[in-house]
N, CA and C of each residue as an Amber inpcrd file, in Angstrom:
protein
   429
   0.8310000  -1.1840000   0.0000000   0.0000000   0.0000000   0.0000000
   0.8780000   1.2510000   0.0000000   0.2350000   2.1640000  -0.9770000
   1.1630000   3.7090000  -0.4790000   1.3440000   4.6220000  -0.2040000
   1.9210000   5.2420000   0.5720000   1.7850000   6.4980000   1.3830000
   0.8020000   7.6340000   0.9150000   0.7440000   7.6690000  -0.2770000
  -0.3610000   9.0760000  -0.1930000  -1.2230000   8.5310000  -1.5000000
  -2.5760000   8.2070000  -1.2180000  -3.9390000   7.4580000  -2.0570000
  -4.6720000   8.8190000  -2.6010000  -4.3290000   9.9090000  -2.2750000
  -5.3920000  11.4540000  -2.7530000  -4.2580000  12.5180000  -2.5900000
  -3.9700000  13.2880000  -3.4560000  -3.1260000  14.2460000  -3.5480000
  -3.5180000  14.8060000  -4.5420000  -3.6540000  16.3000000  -3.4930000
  -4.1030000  17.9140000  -3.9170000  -3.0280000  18.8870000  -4.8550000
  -3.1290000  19.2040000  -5.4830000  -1.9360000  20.3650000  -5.6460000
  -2.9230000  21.5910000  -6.2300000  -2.5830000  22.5030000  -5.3080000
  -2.5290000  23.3860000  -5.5400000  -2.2680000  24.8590000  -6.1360000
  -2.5170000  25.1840000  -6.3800000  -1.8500000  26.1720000  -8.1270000
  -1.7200000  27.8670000  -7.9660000  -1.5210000  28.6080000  -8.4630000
  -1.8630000  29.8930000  -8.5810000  -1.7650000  29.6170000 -10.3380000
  -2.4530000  30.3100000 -10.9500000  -2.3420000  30.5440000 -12.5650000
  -1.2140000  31.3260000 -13.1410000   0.3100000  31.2660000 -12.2940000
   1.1390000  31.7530000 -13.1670000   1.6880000  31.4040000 -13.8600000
   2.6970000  31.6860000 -14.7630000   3.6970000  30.7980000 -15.4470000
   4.1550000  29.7770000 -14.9490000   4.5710000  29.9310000 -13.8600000
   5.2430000  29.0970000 -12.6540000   4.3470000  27.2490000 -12.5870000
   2.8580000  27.2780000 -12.7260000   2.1570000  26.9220000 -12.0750000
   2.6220000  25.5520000 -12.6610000   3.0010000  25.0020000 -14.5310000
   3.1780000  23.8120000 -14.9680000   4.5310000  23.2610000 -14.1440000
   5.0910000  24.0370000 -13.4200000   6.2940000  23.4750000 -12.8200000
   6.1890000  22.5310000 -11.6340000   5.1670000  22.7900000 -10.5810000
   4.3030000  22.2720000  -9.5610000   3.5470000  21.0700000 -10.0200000
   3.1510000  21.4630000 -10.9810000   1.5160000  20.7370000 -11.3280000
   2.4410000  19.0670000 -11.8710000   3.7650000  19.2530000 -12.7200000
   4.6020000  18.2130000 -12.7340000   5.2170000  17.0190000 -11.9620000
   5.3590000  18.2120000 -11.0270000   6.0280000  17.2760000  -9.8050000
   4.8090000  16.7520000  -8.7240000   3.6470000  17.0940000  -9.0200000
   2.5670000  16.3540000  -8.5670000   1.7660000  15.0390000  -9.3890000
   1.9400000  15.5170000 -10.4790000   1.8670000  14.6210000 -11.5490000
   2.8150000  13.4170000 -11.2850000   3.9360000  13.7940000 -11.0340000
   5.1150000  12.1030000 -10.8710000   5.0070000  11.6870000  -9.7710000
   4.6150000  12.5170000  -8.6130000   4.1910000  11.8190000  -6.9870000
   2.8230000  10.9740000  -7.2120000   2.0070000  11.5060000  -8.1590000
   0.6040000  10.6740000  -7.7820000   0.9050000   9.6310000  -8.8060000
   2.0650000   9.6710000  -9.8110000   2.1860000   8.3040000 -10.7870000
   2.7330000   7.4170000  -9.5810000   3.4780000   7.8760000  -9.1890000
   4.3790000   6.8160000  -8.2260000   3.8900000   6.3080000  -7.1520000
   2.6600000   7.3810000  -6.4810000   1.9490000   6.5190000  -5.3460000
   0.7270000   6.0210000  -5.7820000   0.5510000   6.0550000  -7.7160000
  -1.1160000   5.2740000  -7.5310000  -1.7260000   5.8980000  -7.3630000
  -1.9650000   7.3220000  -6.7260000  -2.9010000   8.1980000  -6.0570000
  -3.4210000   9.3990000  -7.1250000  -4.8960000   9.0030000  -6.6470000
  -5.6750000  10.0680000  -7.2550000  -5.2870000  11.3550000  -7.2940000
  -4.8320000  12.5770000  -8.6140000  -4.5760000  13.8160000  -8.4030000
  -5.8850000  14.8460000  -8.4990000  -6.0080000  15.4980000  -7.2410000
  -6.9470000  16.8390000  -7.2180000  -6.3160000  18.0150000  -7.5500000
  -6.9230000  18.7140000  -8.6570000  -6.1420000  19.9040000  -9.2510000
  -7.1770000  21.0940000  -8.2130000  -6.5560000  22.4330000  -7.4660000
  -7.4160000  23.4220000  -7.1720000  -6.8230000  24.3840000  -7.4360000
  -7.4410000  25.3290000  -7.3630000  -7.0980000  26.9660000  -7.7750000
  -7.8000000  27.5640000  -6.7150000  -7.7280000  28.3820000  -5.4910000
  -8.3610000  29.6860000  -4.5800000  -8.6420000  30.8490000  -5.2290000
  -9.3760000  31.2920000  -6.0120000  -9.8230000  32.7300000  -6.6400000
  -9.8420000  33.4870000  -4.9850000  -9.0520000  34.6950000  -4.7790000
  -9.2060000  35.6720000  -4.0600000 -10.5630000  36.7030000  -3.7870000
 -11.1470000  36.8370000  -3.2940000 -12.5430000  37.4250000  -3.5150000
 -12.2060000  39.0320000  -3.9710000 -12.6970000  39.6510000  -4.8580000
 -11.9420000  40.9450000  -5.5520000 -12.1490000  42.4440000  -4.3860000
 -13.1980000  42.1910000  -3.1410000 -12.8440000  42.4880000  -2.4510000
 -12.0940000  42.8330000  -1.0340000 -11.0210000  41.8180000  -1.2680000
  -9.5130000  41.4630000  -0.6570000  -9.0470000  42.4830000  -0.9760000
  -8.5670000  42.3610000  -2.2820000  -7.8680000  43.3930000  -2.8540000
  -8.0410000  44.9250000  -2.5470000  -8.8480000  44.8270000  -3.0670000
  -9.2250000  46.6570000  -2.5780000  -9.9860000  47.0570000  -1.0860000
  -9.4560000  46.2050000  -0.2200000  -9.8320000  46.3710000   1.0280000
 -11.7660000  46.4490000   1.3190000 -12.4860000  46.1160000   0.5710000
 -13.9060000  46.2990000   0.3700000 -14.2400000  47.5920000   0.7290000
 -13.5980000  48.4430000   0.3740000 -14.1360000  50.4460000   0.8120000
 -14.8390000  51.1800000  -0.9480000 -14.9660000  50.3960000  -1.7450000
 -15.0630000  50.5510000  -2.9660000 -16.7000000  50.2330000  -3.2350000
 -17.3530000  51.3870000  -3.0480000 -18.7930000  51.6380000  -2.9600000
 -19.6880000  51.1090000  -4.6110000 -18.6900000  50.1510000  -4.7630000
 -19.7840000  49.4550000  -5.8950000 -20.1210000  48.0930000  -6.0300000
 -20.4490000  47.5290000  -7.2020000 -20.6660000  46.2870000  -7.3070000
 -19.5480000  45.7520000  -7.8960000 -18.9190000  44.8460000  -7.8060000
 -17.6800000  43.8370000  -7.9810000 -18.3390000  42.2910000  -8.3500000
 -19.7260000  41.7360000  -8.1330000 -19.5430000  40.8520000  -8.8200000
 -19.6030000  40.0700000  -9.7590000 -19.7350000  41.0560000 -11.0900000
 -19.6130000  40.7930000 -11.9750000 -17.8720000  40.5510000 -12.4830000
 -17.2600000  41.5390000 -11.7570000 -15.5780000  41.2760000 -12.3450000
 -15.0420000  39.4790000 -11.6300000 -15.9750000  39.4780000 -10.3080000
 -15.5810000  38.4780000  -9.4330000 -16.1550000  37.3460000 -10.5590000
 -17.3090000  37.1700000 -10.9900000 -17.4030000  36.2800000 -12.0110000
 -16.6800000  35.9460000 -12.6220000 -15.7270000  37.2290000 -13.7990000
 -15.1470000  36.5120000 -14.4660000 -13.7590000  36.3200000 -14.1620000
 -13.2640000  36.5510000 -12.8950000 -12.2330000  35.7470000 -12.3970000
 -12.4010000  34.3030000 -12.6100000 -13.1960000  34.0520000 -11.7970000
 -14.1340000  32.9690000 -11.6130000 -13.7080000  31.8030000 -12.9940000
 -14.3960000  32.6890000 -13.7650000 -14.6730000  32.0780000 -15.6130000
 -12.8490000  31.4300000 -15.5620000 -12.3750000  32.6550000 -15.8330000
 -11.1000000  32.3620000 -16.1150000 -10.3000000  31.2990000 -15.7740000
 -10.4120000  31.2370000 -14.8370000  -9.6930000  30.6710000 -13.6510000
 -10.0840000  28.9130000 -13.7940000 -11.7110000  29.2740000 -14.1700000
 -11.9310000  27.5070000 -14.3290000 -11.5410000  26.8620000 -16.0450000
 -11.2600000  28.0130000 -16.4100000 -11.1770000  27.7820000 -18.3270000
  -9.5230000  26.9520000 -18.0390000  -8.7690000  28.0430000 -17.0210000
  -7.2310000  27.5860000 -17.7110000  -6.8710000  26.2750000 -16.5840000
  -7.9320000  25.9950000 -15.4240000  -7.6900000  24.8240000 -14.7930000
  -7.9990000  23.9650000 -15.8860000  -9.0050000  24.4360000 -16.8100000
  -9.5420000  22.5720000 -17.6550000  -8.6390000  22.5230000 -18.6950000
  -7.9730000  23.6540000 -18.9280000  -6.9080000  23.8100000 -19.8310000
  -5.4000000  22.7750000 -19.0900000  -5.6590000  23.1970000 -18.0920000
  -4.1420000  22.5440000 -17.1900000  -4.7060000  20.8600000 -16.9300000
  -5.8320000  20.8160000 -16.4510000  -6.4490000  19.4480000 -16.7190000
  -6.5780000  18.4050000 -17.8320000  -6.7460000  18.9600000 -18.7590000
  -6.8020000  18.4790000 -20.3050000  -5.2240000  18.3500000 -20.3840000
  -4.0010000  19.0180000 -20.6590000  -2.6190000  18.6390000 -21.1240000
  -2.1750000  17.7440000 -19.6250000  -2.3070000  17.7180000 -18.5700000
  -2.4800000  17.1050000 -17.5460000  -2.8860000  15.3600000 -17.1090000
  -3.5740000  15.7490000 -17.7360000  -4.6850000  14.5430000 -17.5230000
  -5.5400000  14.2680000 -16.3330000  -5.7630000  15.4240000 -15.9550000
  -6.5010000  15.3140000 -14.2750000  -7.8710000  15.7660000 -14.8820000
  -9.0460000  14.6350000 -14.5210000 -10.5700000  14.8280000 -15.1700000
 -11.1080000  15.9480000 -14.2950000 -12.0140000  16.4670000 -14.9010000
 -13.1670000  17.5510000 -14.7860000 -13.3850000  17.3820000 -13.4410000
 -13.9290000  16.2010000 -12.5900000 -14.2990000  15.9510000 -11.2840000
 -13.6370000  16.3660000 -10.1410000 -12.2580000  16.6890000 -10.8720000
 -11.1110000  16.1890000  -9.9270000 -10.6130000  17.6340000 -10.0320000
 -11.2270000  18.9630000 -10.6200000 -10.6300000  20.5050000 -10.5850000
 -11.7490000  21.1510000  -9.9360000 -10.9940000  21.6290000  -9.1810000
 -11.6580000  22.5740000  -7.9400000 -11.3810000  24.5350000  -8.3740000
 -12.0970000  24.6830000  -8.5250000 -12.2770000  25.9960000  -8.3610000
 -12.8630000  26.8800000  -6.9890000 -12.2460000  27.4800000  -6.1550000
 -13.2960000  28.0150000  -4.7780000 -12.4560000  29.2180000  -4.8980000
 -13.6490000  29.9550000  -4.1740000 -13.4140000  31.1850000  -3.5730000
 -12.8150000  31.2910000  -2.4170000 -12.1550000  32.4920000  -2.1110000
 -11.9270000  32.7290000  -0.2750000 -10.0520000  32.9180000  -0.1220000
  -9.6790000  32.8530000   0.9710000  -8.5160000  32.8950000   1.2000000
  -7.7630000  31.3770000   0.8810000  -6.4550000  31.8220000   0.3610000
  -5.9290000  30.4460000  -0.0520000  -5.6470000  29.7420000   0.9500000
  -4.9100000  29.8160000   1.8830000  -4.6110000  28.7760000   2.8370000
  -6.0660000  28.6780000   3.6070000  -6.9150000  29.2690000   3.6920000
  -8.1430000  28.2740000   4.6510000  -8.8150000  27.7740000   3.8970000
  -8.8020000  28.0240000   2.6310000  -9.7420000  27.0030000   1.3050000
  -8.5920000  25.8590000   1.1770000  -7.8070000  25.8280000   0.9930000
  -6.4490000  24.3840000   0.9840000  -6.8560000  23.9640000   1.9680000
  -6.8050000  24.2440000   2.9290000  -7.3080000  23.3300000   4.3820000
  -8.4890000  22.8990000   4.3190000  -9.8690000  23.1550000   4.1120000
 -11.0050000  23.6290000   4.1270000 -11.2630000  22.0710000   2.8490000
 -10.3220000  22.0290000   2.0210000 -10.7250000  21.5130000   0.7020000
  -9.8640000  20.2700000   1.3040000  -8.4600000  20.3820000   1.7190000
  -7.8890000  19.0850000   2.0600000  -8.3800000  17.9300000   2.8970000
  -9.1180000  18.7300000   3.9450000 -10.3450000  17.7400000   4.8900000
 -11.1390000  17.4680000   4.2920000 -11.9310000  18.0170000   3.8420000
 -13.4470000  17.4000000   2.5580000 -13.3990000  16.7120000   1.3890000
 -11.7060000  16.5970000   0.8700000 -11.7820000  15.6950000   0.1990000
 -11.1560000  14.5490000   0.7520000 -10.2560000  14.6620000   2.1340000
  -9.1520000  13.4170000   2.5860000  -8.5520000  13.3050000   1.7910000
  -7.9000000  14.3230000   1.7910000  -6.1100000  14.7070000   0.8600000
  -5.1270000  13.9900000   1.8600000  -4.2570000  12.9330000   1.3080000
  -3.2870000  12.8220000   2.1940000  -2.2240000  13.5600000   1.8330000
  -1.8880000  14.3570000   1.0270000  -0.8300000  15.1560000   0.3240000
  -1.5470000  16.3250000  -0.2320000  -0.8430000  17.5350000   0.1300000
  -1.0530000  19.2300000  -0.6920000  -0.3110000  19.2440000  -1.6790000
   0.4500000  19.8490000  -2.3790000   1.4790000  20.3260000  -3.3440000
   0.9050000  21.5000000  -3.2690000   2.2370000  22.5730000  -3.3270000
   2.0860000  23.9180000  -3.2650000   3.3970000  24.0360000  -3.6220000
   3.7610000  25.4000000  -4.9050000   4.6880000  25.9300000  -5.0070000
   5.0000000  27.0310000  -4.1900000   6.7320000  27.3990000  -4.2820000
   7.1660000  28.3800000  -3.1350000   7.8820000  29.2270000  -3.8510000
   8.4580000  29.9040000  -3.4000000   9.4910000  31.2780000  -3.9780000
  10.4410000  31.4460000  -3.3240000  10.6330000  30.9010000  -2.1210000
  11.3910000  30.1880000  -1.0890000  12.1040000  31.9060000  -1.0850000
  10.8720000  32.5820000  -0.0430000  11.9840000  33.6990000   0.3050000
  12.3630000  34.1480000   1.0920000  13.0420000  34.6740000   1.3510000
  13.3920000  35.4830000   2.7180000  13.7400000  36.5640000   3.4380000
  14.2570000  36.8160000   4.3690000  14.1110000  38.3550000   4.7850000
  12.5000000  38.7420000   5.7940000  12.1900000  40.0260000   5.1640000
  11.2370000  40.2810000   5.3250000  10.1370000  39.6980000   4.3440000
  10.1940000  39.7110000   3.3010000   8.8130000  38.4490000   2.5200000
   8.6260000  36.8820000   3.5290000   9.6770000  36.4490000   3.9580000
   9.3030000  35.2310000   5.0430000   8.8590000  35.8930000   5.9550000
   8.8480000  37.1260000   6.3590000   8.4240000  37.1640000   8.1220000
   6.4860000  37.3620000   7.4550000   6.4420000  38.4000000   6.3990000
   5.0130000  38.7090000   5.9410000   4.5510000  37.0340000   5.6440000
   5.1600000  36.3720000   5.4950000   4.6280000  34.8130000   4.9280000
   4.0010000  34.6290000   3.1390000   3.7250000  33.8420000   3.0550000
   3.7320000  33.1290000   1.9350000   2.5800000  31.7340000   2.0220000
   1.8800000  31.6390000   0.9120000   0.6650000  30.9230000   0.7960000
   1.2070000  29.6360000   1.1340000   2.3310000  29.1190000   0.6760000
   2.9810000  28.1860000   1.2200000   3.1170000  27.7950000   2.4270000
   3.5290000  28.9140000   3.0410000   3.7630000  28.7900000   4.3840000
   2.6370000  28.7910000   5.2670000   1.3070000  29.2790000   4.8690000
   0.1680000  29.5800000   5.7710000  -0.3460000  28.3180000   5.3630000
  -0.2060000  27.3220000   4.2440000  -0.7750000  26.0550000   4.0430000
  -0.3230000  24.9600000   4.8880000   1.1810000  25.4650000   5.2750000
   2.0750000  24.0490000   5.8820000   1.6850000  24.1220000   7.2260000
   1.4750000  25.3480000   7.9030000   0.6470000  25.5000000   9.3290000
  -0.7270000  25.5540000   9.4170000  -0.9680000  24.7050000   9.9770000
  -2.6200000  24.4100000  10.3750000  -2.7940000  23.0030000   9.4430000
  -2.5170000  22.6110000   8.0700000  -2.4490000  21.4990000   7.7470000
  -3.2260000  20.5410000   8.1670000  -3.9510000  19.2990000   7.9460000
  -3.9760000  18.0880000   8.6480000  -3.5000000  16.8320000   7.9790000
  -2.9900000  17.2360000   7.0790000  -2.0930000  16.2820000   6.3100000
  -0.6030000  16.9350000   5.4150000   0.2840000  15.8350000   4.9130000
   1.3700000  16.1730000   4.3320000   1.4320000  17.7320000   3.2560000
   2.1240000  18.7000000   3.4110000   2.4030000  19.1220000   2.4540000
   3.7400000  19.4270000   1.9670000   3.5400000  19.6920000   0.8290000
   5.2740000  19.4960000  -0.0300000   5.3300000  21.1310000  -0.8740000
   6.0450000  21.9800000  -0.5000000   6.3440000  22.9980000  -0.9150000
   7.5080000  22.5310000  -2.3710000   6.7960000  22.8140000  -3.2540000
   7.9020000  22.5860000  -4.2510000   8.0060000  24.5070000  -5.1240000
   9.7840000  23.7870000  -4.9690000  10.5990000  25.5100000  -4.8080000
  10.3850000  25.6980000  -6.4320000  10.0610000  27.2500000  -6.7550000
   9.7860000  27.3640000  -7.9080000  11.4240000  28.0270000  -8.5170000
  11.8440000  27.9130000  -9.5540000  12.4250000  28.5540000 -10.1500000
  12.2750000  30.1340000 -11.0190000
């Protein structure tokens, strides 16, 4: 039997993201294990602190849109089925958590930027995923 039967990885939509999505790809060949692709859309009033006296959710939609177009896009060259891509709203590390319990993820994947200074003390999605956790996660360092 092997160590991790459900493994998550987690994404942001940058360039960066096929670099992660790889090395989750060869962990779930090697353990047999089902891969869950997700993406956290930020709610658009994060960003602008919600003091912005209008309506936003129409732009929040087509985050939304986007976001699920280039997961089925990353799914399709991938090979991770429709069932298995998560799209949610909210903050990234409590939707990774939030999503890792409800599905019984035994493994996250999350890319890093591995930085430091003051960007480590502010933290990193990485880092807010690996604390609080209830299962394995694997920060894979981006280039």
């Amino acid at each position: 039997m092997s160590v991790y039967s459900k493994i998550m990885v987690a994404i942001d939509l940058t360039e960066e993201a096929p670099q992660v999505l790889k090395k989750a790809v060869a962990l779930s060949e090697q353990h047999n294990a089902q891969l869950l692709l997700a993406h956290v859309v930020e709610p658009v009033g994060y960003a602008y602190g919600g003091d912005i006296p209008m309506d936003l959710s129409e732009l929040q939609d087509q985050l939304d849109k986007a976001a699920r177009e280039q997961l089925a896009a990353y799914g399709k060259e991938y090979g991770i089925s429709e069932e298995n891509q998560i799209v949610t709203v909210g903050r990234p590390e409590s939707e990774i958590h939030h999503l890792s319990e409800d599905k019984e993820v035994d493994l996250v994947v999350v890319g890093s930027h591995g930085r430091s200074g003051i960007q480590l003390l502010l933290g990193s999605t990485a880092n807010g995923v690996l604390h609080g956790a209830k299962c394995d996660v694997l920060a894979v360092r981006i280039h």
